[in-house]
C-alpha positions as CSV (number, residue, x, y, z in Angstrom):
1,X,0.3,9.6,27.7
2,X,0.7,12.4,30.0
3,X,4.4,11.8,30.4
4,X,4.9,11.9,26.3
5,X,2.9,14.7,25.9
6,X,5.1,16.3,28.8
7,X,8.0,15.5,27.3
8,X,7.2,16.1,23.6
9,X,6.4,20.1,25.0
10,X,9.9,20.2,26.9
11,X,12.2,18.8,23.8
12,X,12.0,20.8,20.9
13,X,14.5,18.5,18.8
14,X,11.7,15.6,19.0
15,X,8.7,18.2,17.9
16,X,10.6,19.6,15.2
17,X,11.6,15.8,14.1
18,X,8.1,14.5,14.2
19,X,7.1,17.6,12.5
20,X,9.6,16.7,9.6
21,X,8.9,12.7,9.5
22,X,5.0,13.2,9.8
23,X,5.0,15.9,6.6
24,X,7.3,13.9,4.9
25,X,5.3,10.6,5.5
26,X,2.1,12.7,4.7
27,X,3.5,13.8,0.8
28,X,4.9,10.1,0.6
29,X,1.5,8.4,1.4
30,X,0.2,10.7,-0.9
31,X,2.3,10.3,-3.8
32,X,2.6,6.1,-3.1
33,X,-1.5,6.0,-3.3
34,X,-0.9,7.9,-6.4
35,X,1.8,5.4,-7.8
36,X,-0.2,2.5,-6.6
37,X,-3.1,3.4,-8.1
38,X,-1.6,4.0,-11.4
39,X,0.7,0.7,-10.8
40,X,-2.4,-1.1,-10.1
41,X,-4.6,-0.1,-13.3
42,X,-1.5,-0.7,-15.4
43,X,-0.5,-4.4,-13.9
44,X,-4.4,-5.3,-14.8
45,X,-4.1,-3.3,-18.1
46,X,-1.3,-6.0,-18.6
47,X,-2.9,-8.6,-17.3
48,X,-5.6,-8.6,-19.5
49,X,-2.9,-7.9,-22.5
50,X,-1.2,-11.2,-21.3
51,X,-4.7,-13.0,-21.0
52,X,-5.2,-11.7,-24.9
53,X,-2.1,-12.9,-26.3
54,X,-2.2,-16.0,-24.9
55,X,-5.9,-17.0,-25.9
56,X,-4.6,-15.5,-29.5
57,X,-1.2,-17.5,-29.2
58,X,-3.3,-20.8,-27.6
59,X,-5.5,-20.3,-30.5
60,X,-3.5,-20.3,-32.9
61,X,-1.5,-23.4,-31.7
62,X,-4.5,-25.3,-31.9
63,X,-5.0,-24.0,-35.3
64,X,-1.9,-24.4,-37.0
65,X,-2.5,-28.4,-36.0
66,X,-6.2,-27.9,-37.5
67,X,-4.9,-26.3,-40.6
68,X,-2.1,-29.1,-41.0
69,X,-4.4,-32.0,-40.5
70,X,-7.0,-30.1,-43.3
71,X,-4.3,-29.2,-45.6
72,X,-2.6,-33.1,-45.2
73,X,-6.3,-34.5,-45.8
74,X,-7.0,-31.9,-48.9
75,X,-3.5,-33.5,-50.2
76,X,-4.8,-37.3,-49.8
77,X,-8.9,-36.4,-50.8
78,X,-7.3,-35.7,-54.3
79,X,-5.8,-39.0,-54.8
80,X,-8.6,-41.0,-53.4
81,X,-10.9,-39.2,-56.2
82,X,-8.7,-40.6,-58.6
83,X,-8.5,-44.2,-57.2
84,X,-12.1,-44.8,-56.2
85,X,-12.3,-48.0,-58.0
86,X,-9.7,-49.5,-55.6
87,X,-11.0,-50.4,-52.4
88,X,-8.0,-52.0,-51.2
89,X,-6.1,-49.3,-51.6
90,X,-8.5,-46.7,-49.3
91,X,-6.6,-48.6,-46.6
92,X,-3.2,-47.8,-48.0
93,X,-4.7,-43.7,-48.3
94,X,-5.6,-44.2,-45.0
95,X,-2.0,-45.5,-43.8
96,X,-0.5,-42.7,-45.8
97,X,-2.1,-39.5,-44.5
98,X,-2.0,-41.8,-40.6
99,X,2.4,-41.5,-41.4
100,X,2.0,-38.1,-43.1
101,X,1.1,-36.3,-40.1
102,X,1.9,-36.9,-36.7
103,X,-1.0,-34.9,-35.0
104,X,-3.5,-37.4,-36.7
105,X,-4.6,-40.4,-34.8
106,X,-6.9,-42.3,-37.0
107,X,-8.0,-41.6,-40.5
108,X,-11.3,-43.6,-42.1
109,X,-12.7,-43.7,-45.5
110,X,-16.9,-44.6,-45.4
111,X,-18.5,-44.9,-48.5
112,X,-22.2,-44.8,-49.5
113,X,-23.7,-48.5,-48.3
114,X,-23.4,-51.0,-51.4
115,X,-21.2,-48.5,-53.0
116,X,-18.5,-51.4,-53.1
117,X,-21.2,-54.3,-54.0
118,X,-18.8,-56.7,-54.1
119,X,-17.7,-55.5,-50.3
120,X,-21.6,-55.9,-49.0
121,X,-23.6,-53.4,-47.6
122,X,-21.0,-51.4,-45.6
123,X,-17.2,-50.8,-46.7
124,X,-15.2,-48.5,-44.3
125,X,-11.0,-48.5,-44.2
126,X,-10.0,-47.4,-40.7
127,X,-6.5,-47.1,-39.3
128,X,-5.1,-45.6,-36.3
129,X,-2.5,-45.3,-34.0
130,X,-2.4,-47.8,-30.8
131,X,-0.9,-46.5,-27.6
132,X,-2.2,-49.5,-26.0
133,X,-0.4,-52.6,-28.0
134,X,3.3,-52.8,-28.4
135,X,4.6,-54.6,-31.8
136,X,4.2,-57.9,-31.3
137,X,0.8,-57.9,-29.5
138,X,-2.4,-59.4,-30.2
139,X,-4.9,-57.7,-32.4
140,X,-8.6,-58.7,-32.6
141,X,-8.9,-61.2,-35.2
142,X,-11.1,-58.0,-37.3
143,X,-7.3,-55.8,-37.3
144,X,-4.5,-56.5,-38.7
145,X,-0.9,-54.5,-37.0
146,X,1.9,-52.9,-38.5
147,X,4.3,-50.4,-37.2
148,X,3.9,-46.8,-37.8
149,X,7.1,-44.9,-39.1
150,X,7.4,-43.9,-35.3
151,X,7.5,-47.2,-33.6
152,X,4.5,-47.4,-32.9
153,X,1.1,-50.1,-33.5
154,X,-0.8,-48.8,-36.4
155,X,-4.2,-51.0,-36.6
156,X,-6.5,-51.7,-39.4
157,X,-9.9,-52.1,-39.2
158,X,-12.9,-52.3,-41.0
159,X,-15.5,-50.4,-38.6
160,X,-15.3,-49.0,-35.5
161,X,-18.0,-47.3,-32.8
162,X,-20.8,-49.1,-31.0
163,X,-23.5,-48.4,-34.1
164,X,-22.9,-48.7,-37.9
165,X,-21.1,-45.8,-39.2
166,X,-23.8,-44.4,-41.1
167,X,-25.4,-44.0,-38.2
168,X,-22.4,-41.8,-36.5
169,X,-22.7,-38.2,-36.5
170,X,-19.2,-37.5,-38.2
171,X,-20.6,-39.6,-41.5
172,X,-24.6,-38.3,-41.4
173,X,-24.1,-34.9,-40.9
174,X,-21.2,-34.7,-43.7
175,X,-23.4,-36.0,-46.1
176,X,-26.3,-33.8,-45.0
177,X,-24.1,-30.7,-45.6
178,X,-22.1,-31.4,-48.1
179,X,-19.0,-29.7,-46.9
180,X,-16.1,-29.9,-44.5
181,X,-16.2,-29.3,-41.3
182,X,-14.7,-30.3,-37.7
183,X,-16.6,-32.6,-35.1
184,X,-17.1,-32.1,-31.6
185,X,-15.6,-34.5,-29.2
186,X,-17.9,-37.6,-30.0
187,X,-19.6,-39.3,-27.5
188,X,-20.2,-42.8,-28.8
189,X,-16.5,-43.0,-30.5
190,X,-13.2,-43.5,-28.5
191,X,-11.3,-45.2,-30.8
192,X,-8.5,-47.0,-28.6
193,X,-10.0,-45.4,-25.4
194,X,-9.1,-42.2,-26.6
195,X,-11.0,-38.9,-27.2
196,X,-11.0,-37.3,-30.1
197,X,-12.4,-34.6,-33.1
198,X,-12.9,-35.4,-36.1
199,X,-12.0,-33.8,-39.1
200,X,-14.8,-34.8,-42.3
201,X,-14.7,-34.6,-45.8
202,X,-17.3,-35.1,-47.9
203,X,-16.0,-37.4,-51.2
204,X,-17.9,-36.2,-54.5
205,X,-18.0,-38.0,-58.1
206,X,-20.7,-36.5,-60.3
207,X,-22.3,-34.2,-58.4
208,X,-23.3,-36.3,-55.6
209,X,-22.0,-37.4,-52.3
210,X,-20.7,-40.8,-52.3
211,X,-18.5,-41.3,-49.2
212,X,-16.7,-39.4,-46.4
213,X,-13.3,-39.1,-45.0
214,X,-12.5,-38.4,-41.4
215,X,-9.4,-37.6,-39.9
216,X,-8.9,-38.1,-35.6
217,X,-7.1,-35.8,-33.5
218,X,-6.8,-36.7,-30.5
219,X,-8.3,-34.5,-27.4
220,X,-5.2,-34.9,-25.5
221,X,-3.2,-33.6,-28.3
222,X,-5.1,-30.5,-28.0
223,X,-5.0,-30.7,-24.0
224,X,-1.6,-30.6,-24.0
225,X,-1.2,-27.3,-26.1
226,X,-4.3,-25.6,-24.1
227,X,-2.8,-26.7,-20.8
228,X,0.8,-26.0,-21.3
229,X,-0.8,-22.7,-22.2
230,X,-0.1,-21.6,-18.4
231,X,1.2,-18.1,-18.2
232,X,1.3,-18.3,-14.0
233,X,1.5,-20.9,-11.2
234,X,-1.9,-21.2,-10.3
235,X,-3.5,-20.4,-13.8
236,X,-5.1,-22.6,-16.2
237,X,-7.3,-22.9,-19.5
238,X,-10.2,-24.7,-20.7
239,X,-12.0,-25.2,-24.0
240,X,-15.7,-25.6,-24.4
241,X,-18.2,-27.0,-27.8
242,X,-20.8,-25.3,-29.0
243,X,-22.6,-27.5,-26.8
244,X,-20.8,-27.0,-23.9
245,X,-19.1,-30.2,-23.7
246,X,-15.2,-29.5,-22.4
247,X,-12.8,-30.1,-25.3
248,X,-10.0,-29.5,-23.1
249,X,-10.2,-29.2,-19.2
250,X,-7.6,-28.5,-16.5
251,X,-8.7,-32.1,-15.2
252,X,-7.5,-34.6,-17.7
253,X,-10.3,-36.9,-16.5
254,X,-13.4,-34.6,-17.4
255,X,-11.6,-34.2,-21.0
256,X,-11.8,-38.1,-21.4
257,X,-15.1,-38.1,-20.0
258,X,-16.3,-35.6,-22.3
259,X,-18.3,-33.9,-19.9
260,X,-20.8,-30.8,-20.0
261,X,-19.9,-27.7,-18.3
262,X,-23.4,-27.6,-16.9
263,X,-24.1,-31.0,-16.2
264,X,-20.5,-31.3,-14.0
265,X,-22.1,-28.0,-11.9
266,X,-25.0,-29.9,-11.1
267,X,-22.9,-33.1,-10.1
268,X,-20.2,-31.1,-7.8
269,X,-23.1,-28.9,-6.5
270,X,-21.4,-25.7,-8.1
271,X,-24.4,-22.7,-8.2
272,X,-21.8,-20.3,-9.2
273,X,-23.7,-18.1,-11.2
274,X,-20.9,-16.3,-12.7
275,X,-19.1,-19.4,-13.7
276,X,-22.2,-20.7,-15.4
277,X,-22.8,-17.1,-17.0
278,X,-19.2,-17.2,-18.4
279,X,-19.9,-21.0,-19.6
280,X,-23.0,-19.6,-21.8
281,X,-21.0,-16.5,-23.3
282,X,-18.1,-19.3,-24.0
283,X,-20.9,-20.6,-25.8
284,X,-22.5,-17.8,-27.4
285,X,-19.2,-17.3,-29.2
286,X,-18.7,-13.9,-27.2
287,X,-15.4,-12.7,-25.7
288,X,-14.7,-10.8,-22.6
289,X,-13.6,-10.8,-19.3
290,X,-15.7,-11.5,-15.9
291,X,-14.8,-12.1,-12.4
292,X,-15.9,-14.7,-10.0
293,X,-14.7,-16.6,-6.8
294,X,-14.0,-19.9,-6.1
295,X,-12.9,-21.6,-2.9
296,X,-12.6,-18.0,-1.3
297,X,-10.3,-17.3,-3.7
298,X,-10.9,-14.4,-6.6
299,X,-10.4,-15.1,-10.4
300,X,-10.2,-13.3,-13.7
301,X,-11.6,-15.3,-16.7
302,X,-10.9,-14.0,-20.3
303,X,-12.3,-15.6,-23.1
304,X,-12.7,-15.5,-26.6
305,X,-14.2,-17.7,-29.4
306,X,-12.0,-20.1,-31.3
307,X,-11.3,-18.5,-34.6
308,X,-9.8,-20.0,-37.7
309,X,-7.2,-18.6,-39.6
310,X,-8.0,-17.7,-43.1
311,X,-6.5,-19.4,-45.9
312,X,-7.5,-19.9,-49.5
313,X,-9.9,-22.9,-50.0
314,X,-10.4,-23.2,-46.7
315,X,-13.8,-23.8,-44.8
316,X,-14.9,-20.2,-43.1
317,X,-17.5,-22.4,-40.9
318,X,-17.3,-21.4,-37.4
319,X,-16.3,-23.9,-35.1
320,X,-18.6,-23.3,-32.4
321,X,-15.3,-23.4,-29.9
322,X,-14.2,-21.3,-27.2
323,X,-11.1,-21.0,-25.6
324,X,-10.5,-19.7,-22.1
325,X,-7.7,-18.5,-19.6
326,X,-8.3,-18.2,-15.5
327,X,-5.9,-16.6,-13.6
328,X,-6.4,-16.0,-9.9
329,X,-6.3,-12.6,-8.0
330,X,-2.9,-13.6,-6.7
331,X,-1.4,-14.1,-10.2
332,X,-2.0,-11.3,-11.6
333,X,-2.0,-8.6,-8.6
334,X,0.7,-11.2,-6.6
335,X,3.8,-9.2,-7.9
336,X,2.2,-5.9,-7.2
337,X,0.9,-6.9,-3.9
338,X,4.6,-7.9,-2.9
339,X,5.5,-4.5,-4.4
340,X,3.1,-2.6,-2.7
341,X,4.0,-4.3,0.7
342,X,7.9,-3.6,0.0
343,X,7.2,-0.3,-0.8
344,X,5.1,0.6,2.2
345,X,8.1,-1.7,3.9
346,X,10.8,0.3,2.7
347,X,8.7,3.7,3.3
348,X,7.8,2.8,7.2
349,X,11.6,1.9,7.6
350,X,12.6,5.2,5.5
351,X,10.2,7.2,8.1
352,X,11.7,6.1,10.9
353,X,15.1,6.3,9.8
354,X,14.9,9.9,8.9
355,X,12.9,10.3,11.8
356,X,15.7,9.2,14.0
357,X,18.0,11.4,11.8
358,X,16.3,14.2,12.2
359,X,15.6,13.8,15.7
360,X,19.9,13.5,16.3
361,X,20.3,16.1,13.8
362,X,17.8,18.1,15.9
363,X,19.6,17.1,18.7
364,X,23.2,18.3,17.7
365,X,21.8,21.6,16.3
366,X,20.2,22.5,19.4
367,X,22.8,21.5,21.8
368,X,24.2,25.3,22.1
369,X,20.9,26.4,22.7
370,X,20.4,24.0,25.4
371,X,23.5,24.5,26.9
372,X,22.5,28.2,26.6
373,X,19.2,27.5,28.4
374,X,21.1,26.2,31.5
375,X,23.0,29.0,31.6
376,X,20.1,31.2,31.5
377,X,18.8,29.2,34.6
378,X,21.6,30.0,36.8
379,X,21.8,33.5,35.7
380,X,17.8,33.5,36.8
381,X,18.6,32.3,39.9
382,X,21.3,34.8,40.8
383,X,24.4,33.3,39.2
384,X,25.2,36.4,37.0
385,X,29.1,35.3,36.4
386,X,27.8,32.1,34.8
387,X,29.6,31.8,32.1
388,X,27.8,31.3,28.3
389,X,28.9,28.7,26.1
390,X,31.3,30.5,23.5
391,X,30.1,29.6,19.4
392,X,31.7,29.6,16.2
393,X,27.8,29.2,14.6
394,X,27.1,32.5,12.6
395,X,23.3,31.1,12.0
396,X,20.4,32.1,14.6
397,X,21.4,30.4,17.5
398,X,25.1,31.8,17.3
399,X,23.7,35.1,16.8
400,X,21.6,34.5,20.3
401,X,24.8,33.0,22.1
402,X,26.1,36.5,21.3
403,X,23.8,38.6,21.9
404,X,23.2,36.5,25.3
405,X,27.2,37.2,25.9
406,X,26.7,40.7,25.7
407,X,23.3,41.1,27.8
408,X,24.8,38.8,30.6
409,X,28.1,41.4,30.4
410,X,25.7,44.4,30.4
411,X,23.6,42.5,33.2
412,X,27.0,41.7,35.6
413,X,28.0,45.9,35.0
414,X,24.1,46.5,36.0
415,X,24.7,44.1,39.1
416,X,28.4,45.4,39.8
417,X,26.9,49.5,40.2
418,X,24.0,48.4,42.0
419,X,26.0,46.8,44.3
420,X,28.3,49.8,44.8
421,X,25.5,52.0,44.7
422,X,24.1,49.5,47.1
423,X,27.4,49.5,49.3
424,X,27.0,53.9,49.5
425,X,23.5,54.1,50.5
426,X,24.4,51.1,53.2
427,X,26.9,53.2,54.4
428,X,25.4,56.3,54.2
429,X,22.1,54.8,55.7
430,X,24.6,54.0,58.5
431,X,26.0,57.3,59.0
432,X,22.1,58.3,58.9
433,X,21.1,56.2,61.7
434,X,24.4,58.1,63.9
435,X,23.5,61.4,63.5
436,X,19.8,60.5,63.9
437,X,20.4,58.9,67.1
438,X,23.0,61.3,67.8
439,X,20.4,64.2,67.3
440,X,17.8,62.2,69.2
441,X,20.5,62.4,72.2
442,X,20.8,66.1,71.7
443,X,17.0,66.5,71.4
444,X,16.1,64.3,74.3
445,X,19.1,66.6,76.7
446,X,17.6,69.6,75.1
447,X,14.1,68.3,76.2
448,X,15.6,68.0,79.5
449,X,17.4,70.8,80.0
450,X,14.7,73.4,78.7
451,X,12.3,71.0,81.1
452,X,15.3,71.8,84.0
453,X,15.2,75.3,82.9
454,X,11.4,75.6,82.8
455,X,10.9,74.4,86.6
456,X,13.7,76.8,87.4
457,X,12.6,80.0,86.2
458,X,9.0,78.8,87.2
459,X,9.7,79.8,91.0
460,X,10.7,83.3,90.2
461,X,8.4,83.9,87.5
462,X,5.6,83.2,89.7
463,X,7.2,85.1,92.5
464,X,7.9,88.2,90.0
465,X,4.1,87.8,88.7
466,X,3.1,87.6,92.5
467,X,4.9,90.8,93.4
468,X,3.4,92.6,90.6
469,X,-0.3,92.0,91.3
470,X,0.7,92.9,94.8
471,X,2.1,96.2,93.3
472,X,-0.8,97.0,91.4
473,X,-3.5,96.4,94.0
474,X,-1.8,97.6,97.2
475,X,0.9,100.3,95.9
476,X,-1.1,103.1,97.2
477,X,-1.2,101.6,100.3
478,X,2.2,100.8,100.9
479,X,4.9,102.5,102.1
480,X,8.1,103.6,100.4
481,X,10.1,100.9,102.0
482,X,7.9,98.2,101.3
483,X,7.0,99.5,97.7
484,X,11.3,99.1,97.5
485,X,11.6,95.6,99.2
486,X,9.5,94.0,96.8
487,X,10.5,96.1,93.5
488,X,14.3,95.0,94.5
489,X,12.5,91.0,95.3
490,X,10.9,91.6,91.5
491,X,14.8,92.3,90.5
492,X,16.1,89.6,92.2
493,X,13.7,87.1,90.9
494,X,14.3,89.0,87.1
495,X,18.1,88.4,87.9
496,X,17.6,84.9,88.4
497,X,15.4,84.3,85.3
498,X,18.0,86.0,83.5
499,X,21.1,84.2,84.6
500,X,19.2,81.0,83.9
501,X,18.8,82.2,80.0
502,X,22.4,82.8,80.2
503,X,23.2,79.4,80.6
504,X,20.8,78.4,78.4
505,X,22.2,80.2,75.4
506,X,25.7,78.9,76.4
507,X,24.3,75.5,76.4
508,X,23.0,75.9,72.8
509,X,26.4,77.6,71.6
C-alpha cells in the first residue's frame, strides 16, 4: 500500500487518469442508477400490462368456447320445444348439437320423472364422445356406438353418474332457478373418466319447468387454453370455482382430481399465507396483484375474475370463476437483470478502458515535461550545459520548455561571468597574497633593521645622556679641558647617532 501510494504521488499521468476514470465512473453510476431505476419500474409497469392482457386474452378464449356452446345449445333448445312429444328423437337432438360443436363432449336431455309415462319413471337421452373406445369396440349392453363426424365413438346412453339424475346438482339446481347457468366441475360425474362443466338449460312448456338440457365441456379443453396461456418459461395459470375447487391447474392430475385449493395446502403441508390469501380473493371475485415465495423462489400473481362477454339474450349470472397468471421474479425482471449486469459489464470494461487511455494519453502528453524534469536534475546538480529537450507544442508545457530554454541560457551566462569574475578575484587574490608576503618581508627587515638601528644608537645615546648629567652636575668644577673632552665625546657620540639615521633614511629610499 505504501509503494502505490508512493508511486501514485511521483507519476502525475496515473493521478490525473484515475482522477478522470473515477469522475467519469462517478456521473456514470449515477446516471445507470437513474436508468435502472426507471428501467426497472417500467419492465414491472409492463409486466403487469402483459399479466393484464393475457388474463383478458385467456379469458376471453375460454369464453368465446362458452358463448359457442350457449349459442349452439340456444339453436337446438328451440327445436326440442317444438318436438317434445318425441322421445326418440331427444337422442337424435342430442347427437346433433354433440356434431354441431366440437368443444362439446356430452349433451343430455332429463325430463321431469313420469313426464314420458310410457318411458317409466325416469327418461334421460345422453350422448357423448368416447376417447376411450375405438369403432369397433364393445359398448355396455345400456349404449349403443356410432362414429362421430370426426372419427370418433359417440355413445348413447340412457343415464349416467352414480345417483339418479334428479338427484345431480346440474338437474336440481336448474329447476330450482329456473334459468341457465354454467356448473362447476362436478364431483360425482366423469362421464368417460373425464372432467367436465356443464352447461344447463332449463326446458319450459306452459309456464313450468319440465325438463333440462346439459351440455359437457370438457376440463381439459379448458386446460389446454389456460395452460397454453404461458407468456414465459417458467410461468403458469390456474383457474379456481367459487368454491375453490381448481377448474384448471398447472398439474393436469389435480384438474382430474377436482381438487380444493385449500384442502391440497393442507395435504402438501403448504402454510403459505399469501398463497392461501390470493386463493380467497380468487374467490371473492376480486382482482389484483400480490407477491409471494415458493421454493426460495419469488412470484408475482395477477388475477382477475372470470367475466362474460355480453351479448343479447345472454345470461349476466356471474360465474363465480377466477382466472390467474404466476410468473416468477426471474421472468419478469430476468431480461432486465441480464441488462443490468451487461450494462454494469460494459461500464466496468468502459472504465477501465478509458482508464488505460487516459493514463497512455497522460503518459504521451507528459513525456516533454518529464524529459524536462531530468534535465532540470542535472542542471540541479551542476550540469548547466545540459541541454533541454527542443518542442514544437505551443500549449503549457511548450511554453515551459521555452521559457526553461531561456532561463538555462540566462543561468549558463550567470555561471560563465561568475566564473570569469571568479578567475579575476583568484588571480588577483594571488597577486594579494605576493605583495602581502612581500610587504610582510619588508616589514619583518624593517623590524630588524630599526631593532639593528635601535641597539646601535643605544650606546651613544646613553653615552651622550651620560655626558650631559655629568655636565650639569660637575661643570663648575671642571676644568676647561675636561669640560672640552667630553663636549667633543658628546659630538662624537651625536656624530654617530647621526650617521646611523643616515643610513636609515637611505635604507627607506
Amino acid at each position: 500500500m505504501k509503494r502505490l501510494r508512493q508511486y501514485l504521488a511521483r507519476s502525475l499521468s496515473v493521478r490525473l487518469s484515475l482522477m478522470v476514470a473515477l469522475t467519469t465512473a462517478a456521473l456514470l453510476m449515477v446516471a445507470l442508477l437513474i436508468m435502472l431505476h426507471y428501467a426497472q419500474e417500467i419492465v414491472r409497469e409492463q409486466s403487469v400490462q402483459k399479466a393484464e392482457q393475457t388474463l383478458k386474452g385467456t379469458v376471453q378464449n375460454i369464453d368465446n368456447i362458452l358463448l359457442s356452446v350457449e349459442q349452439a345449445s340456444g339453436n337446438v333448445y328451440w327445436e326440442i320445444l317444438l318436438h317434445l312429444n318425441n322421445p326418440d328423437g331427444m337422442f337424435t337432438y342430442c347427437r346433433k348439437l354433440l356434431e354441431a360443436n366440437p368443444y362439446i363432449s356430452g349433451c343430455a336431455i332429463a325430463m321431469e320423472p313420469y313426464y314420458y309415462k310410457s318411458r317409466g319413471k325416469y327418461f334421460m337421452a345422453y350422448v357423448y364422445r368416447s376417447r376411450k373406445n375405438t369403432a369397433g369396440g364393445s359398448p355396455a349392453d345400456d349404449q349403443e356406438e356410432e362414429l362421430g363426424m370426426d372419427g370418433s365413438p359417440i355413445i348413447r346412453a340412457a343415464t349416467f353418474g352414480k345417483k339418479p339424475y334428479n338427484e345431480q346438482i346440474w338437474y336440481t339446481k336448474t329447476m330450482e332457478i329456473g334459468r341457465p347457468y354454467w356448473t362447476d366441475p362436478l364431483d360425482d360425474i366423469q362421464p368417460d373418466g373425464e372432467a367436465i362443466v356443464t352447461y344447463c338449460l332449463p326446458i319450459w312448456q306452459d309456464g313450468k319447468r319440465i325438463g333440462v338440457l346439459g351440455v359437457d365441456v370438457p376440463l381439459s379443453l379448458l386446460s389446454a387454453i389456460v395452460l397454453d396461456t404461458k407468456p414465459s418459461p417458467n410461468a403458469y395459470s390456474t383457474m379456481l370455482s367459487r368454491k375453490g375447487s381448481f377448474i384448471v391447474h398447472p398439474n393436469e392430475s389435480y384438474t382430474h382430481r377436482r381438487l380444493n385449493v385449500f384442502k391440497l395446502a393442507e395435504k402438501q403441508h403448504d402454510s403459505n399465507i399469501e398463497m392461501q390469501k390470493l386463493a380467497s380473493a380468487m374467490m371473492e371475485g376480486k382482482r389484483g396483484h400480490t407477491q409471494f415465495i415458493k421454493n426460495d423462489t419469488i412470484w408475482y400473481a395477477f388475477y382477475e375474475p372470470f367475466e362474460r362477454t355480453l351479448v343479447p339474450g345472454r345470461s349476466n349470472d356471474k360465474m363465480g370463476w377466477s382466472v390467474a397468471v404466476m410468473y416468477s421474479e426471474n421472468d419478469i425482471m430476468g431480461d432486465y437483470n441480464l441488462l443490468k449486469r451487461t450494462v454494469i459489464g460494459i461500464s466496468v470494461l468502459g472504465i477501465l478502458l478509458l482508464l488505460i487511455a487516459c493514463t497512455a494519453f497522460a503518459h504521451r502528453f507528459l513525456l516533454p515535461l518529464r524529459m524536462l524534469t531530468q534535465s532540470a536534475q542535472h542542471i540541479a546538480e551542476g550540469h548547466y550545459d545540459e541541454p533541454i529537450p527542443v518542442t514544437h507544442h505551443r500549449d503549457e508545457i511548450g511554453q515551459l520548455q521555452q521559457h526553461f530554454q531561456l532561463m538555462q541560457q540566462a543561468l549558463a551566462n550567470h555561471m560563465n561571468e561568475l566564473e570569469r569574475l571568479h578567475a579575476s578575484l583568484q588571480q588577483q587574490g594571488t597577486e594579494l597574497e605576493a605583495a602581502y608576503q612581500h610587504a610582510q618581508e619588508a616589514d619583518r627587515i624593517k623590524t630588524t633593521v630599526l631593532h639593528n638601528m635601535t641597539n646601535r644608537m643605544t650606546v651613544p645615546a646613553e653615552a651622550i645622556l651620560s655626558r650631559v648629567q655629568t655636565l650639569r652636575q660637575q661643570w663648575s668644577q671642571m676644568n676647561r679641558e675636561e669640560a672640552e673632552h667630553m663636549v667633543a665625546d658628546i659630538q662624537a657620540q651625536t656624530q654617530t647617532i647621526t650617521n646611523l639615521l643616515d643610513d636609515l633614511l637611505r635604507k627607506e629610499q
